[in-house]
Phi, psi and omega in degrees: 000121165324116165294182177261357158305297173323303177295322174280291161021286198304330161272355141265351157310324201269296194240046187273310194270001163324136163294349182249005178330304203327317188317305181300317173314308204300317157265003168305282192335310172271348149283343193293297200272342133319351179238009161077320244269087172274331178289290172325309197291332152325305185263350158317297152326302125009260215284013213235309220260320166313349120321155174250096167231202214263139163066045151333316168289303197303313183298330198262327156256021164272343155321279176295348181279343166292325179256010169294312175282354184225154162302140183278357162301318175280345169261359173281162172266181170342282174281354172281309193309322184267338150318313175311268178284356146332290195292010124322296194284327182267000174282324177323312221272300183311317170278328167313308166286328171291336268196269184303298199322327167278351194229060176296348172274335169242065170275319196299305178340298212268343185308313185279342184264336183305280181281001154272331182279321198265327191283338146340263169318328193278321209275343179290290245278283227295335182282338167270027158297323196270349167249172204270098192280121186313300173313288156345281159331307177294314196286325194291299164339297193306323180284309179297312176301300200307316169307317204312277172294319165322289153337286174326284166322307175272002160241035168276330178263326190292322194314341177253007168294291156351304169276322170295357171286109200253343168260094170244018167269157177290160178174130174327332204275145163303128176261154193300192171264354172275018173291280114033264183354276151340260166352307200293316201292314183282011151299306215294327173261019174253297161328268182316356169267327167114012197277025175019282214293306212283324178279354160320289213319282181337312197284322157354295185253328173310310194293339197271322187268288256236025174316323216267001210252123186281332183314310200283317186295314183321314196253349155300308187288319195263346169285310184292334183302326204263337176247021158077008168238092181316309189294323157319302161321290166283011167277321185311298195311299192323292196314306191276348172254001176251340190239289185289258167309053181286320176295011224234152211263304202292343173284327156309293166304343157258012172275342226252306172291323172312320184270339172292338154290325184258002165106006163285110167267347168296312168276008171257346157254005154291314160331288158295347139302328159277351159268359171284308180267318182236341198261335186196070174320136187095334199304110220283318171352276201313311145284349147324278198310318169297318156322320200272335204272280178328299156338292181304327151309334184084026192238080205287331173271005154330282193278001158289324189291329187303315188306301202319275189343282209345306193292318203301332195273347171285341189261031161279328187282145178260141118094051171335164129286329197267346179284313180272340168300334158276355167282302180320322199250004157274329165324292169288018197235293193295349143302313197291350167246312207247003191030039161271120158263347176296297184297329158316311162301297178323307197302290165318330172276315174334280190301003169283313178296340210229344170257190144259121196293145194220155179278310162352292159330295213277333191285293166348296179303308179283349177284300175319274201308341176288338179247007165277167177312148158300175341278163207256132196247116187249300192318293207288039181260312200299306156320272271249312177298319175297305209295312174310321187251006197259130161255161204187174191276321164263012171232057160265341191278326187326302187211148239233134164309313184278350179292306189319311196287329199304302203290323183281351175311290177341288185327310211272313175314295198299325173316297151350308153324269207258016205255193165228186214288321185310293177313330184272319159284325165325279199304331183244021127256356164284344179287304200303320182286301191296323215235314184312288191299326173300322191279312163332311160308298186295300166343275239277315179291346168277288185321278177332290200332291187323316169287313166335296184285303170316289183342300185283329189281334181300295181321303188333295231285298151314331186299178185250148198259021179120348198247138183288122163306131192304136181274150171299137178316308193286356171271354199280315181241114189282326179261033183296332238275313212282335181316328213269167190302176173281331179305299168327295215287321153347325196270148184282128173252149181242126184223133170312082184317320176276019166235059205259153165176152180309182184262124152239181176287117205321179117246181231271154203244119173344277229279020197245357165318308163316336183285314169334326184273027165255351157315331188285339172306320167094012178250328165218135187284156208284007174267023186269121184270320182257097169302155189248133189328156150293122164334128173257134216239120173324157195215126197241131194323349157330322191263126177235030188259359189270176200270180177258329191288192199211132178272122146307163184278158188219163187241126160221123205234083173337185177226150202308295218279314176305316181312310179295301170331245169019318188257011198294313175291357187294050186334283191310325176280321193288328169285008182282123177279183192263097172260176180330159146268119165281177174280157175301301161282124205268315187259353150335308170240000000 
C-alpha cells in the first residue's frame, strides 16, 4: 500500500508543471499541514512558485505567511539547517583577522578579549538557532521571490496561449478551429524556447484534447525524432496507431515511411498493408505510396503488381469511383519508371473499356499524353472530351457545367501546346457555343436582377415617413401649363367652361415649403428655387383645372422672404449644407 505522500509524488511526476496543476497542488498542500510536516510543507511551496501554473500568486503569499509564522528551523530542510549554521561559525574566524591585521602592537592586550567576544557571538547565534532572524528571514524569502518572478515572467507569455484551450480534456465532439490553432502555435512557442521537458510535458496534454487528431501524434513523433529521442517517438507512434487513431488511414501511412527511414522494411508493408485489407481498401494515397515505396526498393513488378490487385478488385464494383483514377495513375507511374510508352497506351485504352468517362479522368488523360514523346496520338482525346463536355441525356450525370467548361478550357490549352491550327480552332468554337452565351445570359440577368433591387431599396428607403409628402411640382405652380414644350401645347384641349376664369395673380402656394424635403434625397439642394417643368404627357379632359384659354408663357420666381417663411418649418433641409446635387437613385447606377 502506497503512502499518500508517495502517491501525490506520483502524480506530480506525470501533471506537477501543468498550468492547471493547482488542484493536484492544493491537495499536497492540505495533507502536508494536517501533518505538521513545515519543512516538507515548505518545500512543496518551493517546488510550487518554480513552475508557471495558474494562481501563483496566491501560492507565493500563502508561502509567506507560512514563513512569516513559523520559525526557520521549523521550515529549512536537513541541508538548509546545516548549511545555516556552518556559516555562523565561520564568520567569527574571518572577523577575528580582519580586526588584527592593522594593530598588531597591542594584538597580545586584545588577543584574548577578541576571542571571549567571537566565542560569545557564536554561542548566542547557536542558542537562537531555533528563532526567527529579520535578515535570515529575508534572505529566505528572497530566494523564493526570485523563483517567483522568474515563473511569472514566462507566464505572462504563455497565458494567453492557456486561455484559449477551452477543452482541455478528451472528448468525442470535434474541437473547433480556433482550438486547432491555438495547440499549433502554442507547440511552435514552446519548441522554440528550446526547453525538452516543458515540450514533453505540452505535447502531453495536446494529445490528451487532440487525441482523435492524426495531425498532432504525427508532429509529436517527428519532434522527439528530431530531439533524439527515439523511444518517445515510438512510443506515442505505438500509442496512435494501436489505440487512439487506429482507424484513420494516414496515420498508417505514415508510420509506414518512418519505418521505412529506419529500416523496417517489414514494418512499412505491414503497414500499407493494413490500410489495404482493413483500415481503408482502395485507398488511392495509399496505394501510390505504396507503389512508390517498391519503386524505391527496386522491386519494380511489385509495385505493377499492387496497381493490378487494385484494379481487379475495383472492376468488381459496379460505377468504382476509384477505377478511373487508378487506370490514369497506373498509366503514368508506368511510363515515368519503366519509360514503356507503348504499355502505357495498352493501360489507357484497357481503361477505356472499363470506365465512365469523368472530368478527373479525361483531366488525368489529357496530362498523360501531355508527357509522352512525340509523336503524341492526340486525335482519340476529342471524341472523349465532346462526349464530357457536350451535355446530353446520356451523359448529364457525368460532370456538373462548370466542371464541363473547366475540362474544354483544359482541352484548348493542351491543344495549344501540342494541336494544330484546325483542332484549336474547332475546340475554342465548340467552347464559345457551348459556354460563352450562357455565361452572357446569366452575367446580364444577375446584373438587371441586382439593379432591380437596389433600385427598390433605394425607394424603400425613401418613402414616406410620417411627414406629408411633397406635392408635385406641378401643383406648386398652376400656370406651369404655358411653361411645357410646344408639342403639349399643340394638342387640342377641351375644358369645362364652368371652370373657366382670367388669369389673376397667383398667391405664393403653401405646399411648395414642402418642396425643401426633396434636399434630403439629395437630388436638390436645398437653395434650389426654380423647379424644372415635368416631362410633357398627353392630358385628356378629365383634368379640368387648367382655364380653356391658352396662357403665355410666364417665369415665376418666388419671392426670398415667403420661400423663406414658407420652408421654415422644414428642420432638416435648412440644416443641410449646399452640396453637389446628386441623383435621385443614389445606388442605381
Amino acid at each position: 500500500m502506497l503512502l499518500p505522500g508517495r502517491l501525490f509524488e506520483r502524480g506530480l511526476v506525470y501533471v506537477g508543471t501543468d498550468f492547471l496543476a493547482s488542484p493536484l497542488w492544493d491537495k499536497y498542500i492540505e495533507y502536508e499541514y494536517m501533518q505538521q510536516d513545515w519543512s516538507r510543507l515548505a518545500m512543496i511551496y518551493t517546488r510550487i512558485l518554480e513552475n508557471p501554473i495558474q494562481n501563483l500568486d496566491r501560492y507565493f503569499s500563502s508561502f509567506k505567511e507560512l514563513a512569516e509564522t513559523r520559525p526557520l528551523s521549523e521550515l529549512r530542510s536537513a541541508e538548509e539547517s546545516a548549511a545555516a549554521a556552518a556559516a555562523p561559525a565561520a564568520a567569527p574566524a574571518a572577523f577575528d583577522a580582519s580586526e588584527n591585521a592593522p594593530s598588531e602592537s597591542d594584538g597580545k592586550a586584545d588577543e584574548g578579549k577578541s576571542q571571549a567576544d567571537g566565542s560569545t557571538e557564536q554561542s548566542s547565534i547557536l542558542e537562537t538557532a531555533g528563532s526567527t532572524d529579520p535578515e535570515e528571514l529575508k534572505k529566505y524569502i528572497g530566494i523564493r521571490e526570485a523563483m517567483y518572478i522568474k515563473a511569472k515572467e514566462f507566464e505572462s507569455k504563455v497565458i494567453g496561449f492557456e486561455m484559449t484551450i477551452r477543452r482541455p480534456y478528451f472528448h468525442v465532439r470535434p474541437l473547433n478551429v480556433a482550438e486547432l490553432e491555438n495547440w499549433h502555435d502554442y507547440l511552435d512557442f514552446i519548441e522554440r524556447d528550446g526547453d525538452f521537458n516543458k515540450v514533453v510535458k505540452l505535447y502531453e496534454r495536446c494529445v490528451v484534447a487532440c487525441a482523435n487528431y492524426p495531425e498532432y501524434w504525427i508532429r509529436y513523433v517527428l519532434s522527439m525524432e528530431e530531439r533524439g529521442s527515439k523511444d518517445l517517438a515510438d512510443n506515442a507512434l505505438a500509442r496512435a496507431t494501436q489505440i487512439f487513431v487506429k482507424k484513420q488511414p494516414e496515420i498508417h501511412i505514415f508510420a509506414a515511411r518512418l519505418k521505412e527511414q529506419n529500416g523496417d522494411i517489414a514494418g512499412a508493408r505491414a503497414a500499407f498493408q493494413l490500410v489495404h485489407s482493413e483500415i481503408s481498401p482502395g485507398l488511392l494515397e495509399a496505394v501510390i505510396k505504396h507503389a512508390n515505396m517498391e519503386q524505391r526498393l527496386g522491386n519494380l513488378d511489385d509495385a505493377f503488381s499492387l496497381y493490378e490487385q487494385v484494379i481487379a478488385v475495383e472492376k468488381g464494383k459496379e460505377n468504382s469511383t476509384l477505377l478511373p483514377l487508378l487506370y490514369a495513375q497506373y498509366a503514368r507511374f508506368t511510363y515515368l519508371v519503366s519509360g514503356d510508352a507503348e504499355k502505357a497506351r495498352r493501360i489507357v485504352v484497357e481503361g477505356l473499356d472499363h470506365v465512365q468517362l469523368s472530368k478527373p479522368f479525361m483531366e488525368a488523360l489529357i496530362h498523360f499524353e501531355s508527357i509522352l514523346p512525340r509523336p503524341r496520338q492526340i486525335d482519340y482525346l476529342e471524341p472523349l472530351v465532346e462526349k464530357v463536355v457536350k451535355p446530353n441525356a446520356d451523359t448529364q450525370n457525368i460532370a456538373s457545367s462548370t466542371e464541363r467548361e473547366e475540362l474544354s478550357l483544359i482541352y484548348i490549352e493542351f491543344l495549344g501546346l501540342f494541336g494544330d491550327v484546325k483542332s484549336i480552332r474547332k475546340a475554342e468554337d465548340q467552347h464559345a457555343k457551348l459556354f460563352l452565351p450562357r455565361r452572357s445570359t446569366s452575367e446580364l440577368r444577375k446584373r438587371s436582377a441586382d439593379d432591380y433591387l437596389s433600385s427598390d431599396r433605394t425607394k424603400m428607403a425613401k418613402t414616406y415617413n410620417g411627414t406629408p409628402p411633397a406635392q408635385p411640382v406641378s401643383n406648386a405652380y398652376p400656370n406651369a401649363q404655358a411653361q411645357w414644350s410646344g408639342g403639349f401645347a399643340a394638342q387640342p384641349q377641351t375644358w369645362p367652361q364652368a371652370q373657366a376664369a382670367p388669369a389673376q395673380p397667383q398667391q405664393w402656394n403653401p405646399a411648395y415649403g414642402q418642396q425643401a424635403a426633396y434636399g434630403a434625397y439629395g437630388g436638390y439642394p436645398a437653395g434650389y428655387t426654380t423647379p424644372q417643368a415635368p416631362t410633357p404627357v398627353p392630358q385628356t379632359a378629365a383634368y379640368g383645372a387648367y382655364p380653356a384659354q391658352s396662357y403665355p408663357a410666364q417665369s415665376y420666381a418666388p419671392p426670398v422672404a415667403a420661400a423663406a417663411a414658407a420652408a421654415a418649418p422644414v428642420a432638416a433641409p435648412a440644416q443641410q449644407p449646399a452640396a453637389a446635387p446628386q441623383a435621385y437613385y443614389n445606388t442605381y447606377y
